[in-house]
C-alpha positions in Angstrom: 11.8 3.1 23.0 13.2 2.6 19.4 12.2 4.5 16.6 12.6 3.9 13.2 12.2 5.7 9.6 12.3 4.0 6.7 12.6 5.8 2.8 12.0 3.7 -0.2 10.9 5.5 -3.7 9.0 2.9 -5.6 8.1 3.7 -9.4 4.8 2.3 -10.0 4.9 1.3 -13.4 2.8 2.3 -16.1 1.0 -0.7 -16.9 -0.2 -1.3 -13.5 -2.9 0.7 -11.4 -4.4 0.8 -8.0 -7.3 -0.9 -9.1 -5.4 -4.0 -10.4 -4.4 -4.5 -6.4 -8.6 -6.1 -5.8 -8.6 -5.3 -2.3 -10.7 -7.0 -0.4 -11.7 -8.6 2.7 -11.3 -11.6 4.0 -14.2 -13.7 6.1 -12.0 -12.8 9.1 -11.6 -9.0 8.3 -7.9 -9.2 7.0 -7.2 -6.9 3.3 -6.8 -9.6 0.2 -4.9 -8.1 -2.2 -3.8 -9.1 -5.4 0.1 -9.9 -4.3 1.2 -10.4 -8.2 0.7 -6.9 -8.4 2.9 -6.4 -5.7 5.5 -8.6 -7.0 5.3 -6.9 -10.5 6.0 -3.3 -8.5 9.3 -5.1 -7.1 11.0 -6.1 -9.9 10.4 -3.2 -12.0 12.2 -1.5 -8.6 14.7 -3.7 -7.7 13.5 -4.5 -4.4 13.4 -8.1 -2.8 9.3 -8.9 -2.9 9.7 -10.5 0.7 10.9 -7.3 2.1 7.4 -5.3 1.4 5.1 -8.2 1.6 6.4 -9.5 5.2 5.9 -5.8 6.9 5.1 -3.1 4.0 2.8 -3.7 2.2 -0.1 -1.8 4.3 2.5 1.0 3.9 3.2 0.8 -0.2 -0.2 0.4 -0.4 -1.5 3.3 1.1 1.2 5.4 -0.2 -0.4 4.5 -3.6 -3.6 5.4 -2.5 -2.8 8.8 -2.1 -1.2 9.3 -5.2 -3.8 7.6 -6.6 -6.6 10.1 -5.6 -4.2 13.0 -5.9 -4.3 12.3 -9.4 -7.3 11.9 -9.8 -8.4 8.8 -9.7 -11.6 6.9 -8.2 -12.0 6.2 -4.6 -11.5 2.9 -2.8 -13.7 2.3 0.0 -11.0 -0.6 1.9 -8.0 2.1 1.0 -10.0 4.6 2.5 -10.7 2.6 5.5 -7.0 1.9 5.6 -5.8 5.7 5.2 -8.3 6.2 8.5 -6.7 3.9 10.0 -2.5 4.6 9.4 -3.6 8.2 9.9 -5.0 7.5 13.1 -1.7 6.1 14.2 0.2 8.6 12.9 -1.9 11.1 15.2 -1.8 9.1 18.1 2.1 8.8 17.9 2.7 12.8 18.3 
């Protein structure tokens, strides 16, 4: 077995919100998201845009999420659907 944990503090910046990401489905049930968004999140950070849209962005973005609505703001029903499901993996890993 190999087990891994990765740490990354990303600044969302002040111009940009969860809202701006569009999510969405696709026809075949994959999340569209607004991947300028993304990009914009990189460079204010520093980090390559490649590393977090070939494996992290599900992660950044739910990260986000939950900030989001610990602040305050509005629900998202695809974000919620994708909390569900990272939290159900979480749980089933322990």
């Amino acid at each position: 077995m190999f087990t891994m944990e990765l740490k990354m503090e990303i600044t969302i910046p002040d111009d940009i919100t969860f809202s701006d990401l569009h999510l969405a489905y696709s026809e075949d049930g994959c999340v569209l998201f607004d991947t300028g968004v993304i990009e914009r999140i990189c460079e204010a950070n520093g980090t390559p845009v490649e590393f977090i849209l070939q494996g992290f962005a599900a992660r950044l973005i739910v990260d986000w999420y939950v900030a989001h609505r610990r602040e305050g703001g509005e629900p998202d029903a695809i974000a919620e659907e994708l909390l569900a499901k990272a939290n159900a993996i979480i749980s089933a890993r322990q």
